[in-house]
C-alpha positions in Angstrom: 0.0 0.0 0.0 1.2 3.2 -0.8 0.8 6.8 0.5 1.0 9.7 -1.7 -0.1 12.2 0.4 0.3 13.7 3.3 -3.4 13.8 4.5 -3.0 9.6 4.2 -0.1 9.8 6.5 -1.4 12.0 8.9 -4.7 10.0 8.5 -2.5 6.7 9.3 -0.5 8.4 12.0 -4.2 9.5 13.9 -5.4 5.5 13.6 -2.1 4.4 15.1 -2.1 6.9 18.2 -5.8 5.7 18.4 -5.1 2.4 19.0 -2.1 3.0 21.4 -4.3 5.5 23.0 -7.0 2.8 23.5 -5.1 -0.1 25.3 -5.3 0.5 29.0 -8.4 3.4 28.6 -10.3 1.0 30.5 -9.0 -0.6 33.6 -9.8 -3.6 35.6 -9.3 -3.6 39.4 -6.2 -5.0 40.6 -7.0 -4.8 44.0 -9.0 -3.8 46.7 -8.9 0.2 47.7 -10.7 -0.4 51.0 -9.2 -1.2 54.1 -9.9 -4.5 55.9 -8.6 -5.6 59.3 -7.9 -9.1 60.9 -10.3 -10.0 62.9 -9.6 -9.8 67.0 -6.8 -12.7 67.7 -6.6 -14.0 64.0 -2.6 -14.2 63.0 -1.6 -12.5 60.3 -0.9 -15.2 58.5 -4.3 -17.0 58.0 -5.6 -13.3 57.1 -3.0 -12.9 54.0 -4.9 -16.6 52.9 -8.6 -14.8 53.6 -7.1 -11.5 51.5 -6.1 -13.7 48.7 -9.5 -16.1 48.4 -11.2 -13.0 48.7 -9.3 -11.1 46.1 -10.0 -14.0 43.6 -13.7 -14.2 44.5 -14.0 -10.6 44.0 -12.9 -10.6 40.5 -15.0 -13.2 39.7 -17.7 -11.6 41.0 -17.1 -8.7 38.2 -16.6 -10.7 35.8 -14.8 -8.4 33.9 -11.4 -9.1 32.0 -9.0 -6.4 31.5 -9.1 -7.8 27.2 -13.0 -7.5 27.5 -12.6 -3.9 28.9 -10.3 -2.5 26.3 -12.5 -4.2 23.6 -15.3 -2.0 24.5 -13.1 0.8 24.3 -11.9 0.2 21.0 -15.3 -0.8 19.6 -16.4 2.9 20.5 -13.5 4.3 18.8 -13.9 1.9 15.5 -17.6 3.0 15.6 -16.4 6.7 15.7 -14.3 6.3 13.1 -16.8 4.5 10.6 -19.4 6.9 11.4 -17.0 10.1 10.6 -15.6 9.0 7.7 -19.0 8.4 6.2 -20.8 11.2 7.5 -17.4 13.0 6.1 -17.8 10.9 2.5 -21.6 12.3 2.2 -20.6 16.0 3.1 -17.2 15.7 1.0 -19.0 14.2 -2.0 -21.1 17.6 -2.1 -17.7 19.4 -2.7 -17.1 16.8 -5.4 -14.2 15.4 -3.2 -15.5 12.3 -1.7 -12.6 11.4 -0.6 -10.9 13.3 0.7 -13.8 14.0 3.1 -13.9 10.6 4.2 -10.1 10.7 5.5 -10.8 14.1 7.0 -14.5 12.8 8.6 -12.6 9.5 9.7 -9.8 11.0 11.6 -12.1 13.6 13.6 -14.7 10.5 14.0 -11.2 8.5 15.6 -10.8 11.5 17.8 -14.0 11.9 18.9 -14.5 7.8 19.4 -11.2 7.6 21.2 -13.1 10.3 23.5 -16.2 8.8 23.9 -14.3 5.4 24.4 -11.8 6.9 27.5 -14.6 8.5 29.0 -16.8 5.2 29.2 -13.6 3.4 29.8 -13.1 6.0 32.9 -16.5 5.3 34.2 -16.7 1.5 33.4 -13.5 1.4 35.4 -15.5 2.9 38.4 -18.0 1.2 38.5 -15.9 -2.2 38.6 -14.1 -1.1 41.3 -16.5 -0.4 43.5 -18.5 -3.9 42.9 -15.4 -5.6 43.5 -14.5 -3.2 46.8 -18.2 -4.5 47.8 -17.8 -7.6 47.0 -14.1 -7.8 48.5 -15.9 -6.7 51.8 -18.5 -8.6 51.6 -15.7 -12.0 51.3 -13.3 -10.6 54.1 -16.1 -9.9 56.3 -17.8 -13.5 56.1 -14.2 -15.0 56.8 -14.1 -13.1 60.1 -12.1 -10.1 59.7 -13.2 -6.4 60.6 -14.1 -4.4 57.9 -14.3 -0.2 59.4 -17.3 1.4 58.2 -19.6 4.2 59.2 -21.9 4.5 61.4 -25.1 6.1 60.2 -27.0 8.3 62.9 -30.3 9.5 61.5 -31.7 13.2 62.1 -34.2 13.4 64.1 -36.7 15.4 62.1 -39.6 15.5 64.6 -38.8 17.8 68.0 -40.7 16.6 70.5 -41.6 19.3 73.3 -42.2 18.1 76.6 -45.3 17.9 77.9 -47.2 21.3 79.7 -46.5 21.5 83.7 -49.8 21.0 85.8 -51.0 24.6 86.8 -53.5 23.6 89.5 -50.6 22.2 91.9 -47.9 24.4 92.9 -44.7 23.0 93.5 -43.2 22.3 96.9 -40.2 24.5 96.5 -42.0 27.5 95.1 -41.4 31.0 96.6 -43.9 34.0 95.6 -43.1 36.3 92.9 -41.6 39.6 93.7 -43.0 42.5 92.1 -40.8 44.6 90.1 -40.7 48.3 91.1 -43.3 50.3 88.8 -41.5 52.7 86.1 -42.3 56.2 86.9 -42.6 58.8 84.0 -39.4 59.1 81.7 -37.5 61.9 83.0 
């Protein structure tokens, strides 16, 4: 295959930084970001074998493989790119230079695929490592180890006001009121 010009090379320099740009958009957890503690009297050692059964059932739990995540990157960046270059074809072919129009509309469809594809990537990425933080916990916790938390305090939204003394009884401690001295005319 040969290039003659320069908009084909810069066209097949943008597909190649595409797909570098797209392995590792999407990440897989590794690892648990949550802190977990051995339970009360448990050695250390028989807690590194509950962190390691855990960490395995956690990523099952996902489900997710860090091949699979990338794929889904790059399948919104393909789709980008198919969709430019024709959109770019149909607005090119009006200029009579179909085209050319299809390499421009395909590179600004890579970059805005590669976009779309790092931002779901970002999110996907989330999203798995907070299911597998859960589920993580969930393990670690079932095997007997202390997992911190929060403790939730609900507002009280009601005030309750206490209820009104009895007026017909006096109290045994009560002493009569003292007048206060009457205010003479403002001098």
């Amino acid at each position: 295959m040969k290039i003659k010009t320069g908009l084909g090379v810069l066209l097949l320099g943008v597909l190649l930084l595409g797909v570098l740009m797209t392995s590792g958009c999407a990440t897989v957890p590794t690892g648990p970001r949550v802190m977990v503690l051995p339970g009360q009297g448990k050695p250390f050692e028989v807690f590194q074998e509950d962190d390691a059964i855990c960490r395995r059932w956690a990523a099952q739990q996902i489900g997710v493989t860090q091949e699979s995540a990338d794929q889904e990157v790059a399948k919104s960046a393909v789709t980008g790119t198919a969709i430019g270059a024709g959109l770019g074809a149909a607005i090119g072919s009006i200029s009579g230079r179909a085209g050319r129009g299809a390499a421009i509309g395909a590179g600004y469809g890579l970059i805005a695929g590669l976009a779309s594809g790092y931002d779901s990537g970002r999110v996907y990425g989330w999203e798995a490592q907070r299911r597998y933080d859960i589920a993580y916990q969930q393990c670690m916790y079932s095997q007997g180890n202390q997992v911190p938390g929060y403790r939730y305090r609900p507002r009280r939204t009601e005030r309750f006001l206490p209820p009104p003394p009895d007026l017909d009884q006096e109290p045994e401690d009560a002493q009569p009121l003292k007048q206060a001295p009457a205010a003479g005319p403002p001098r």
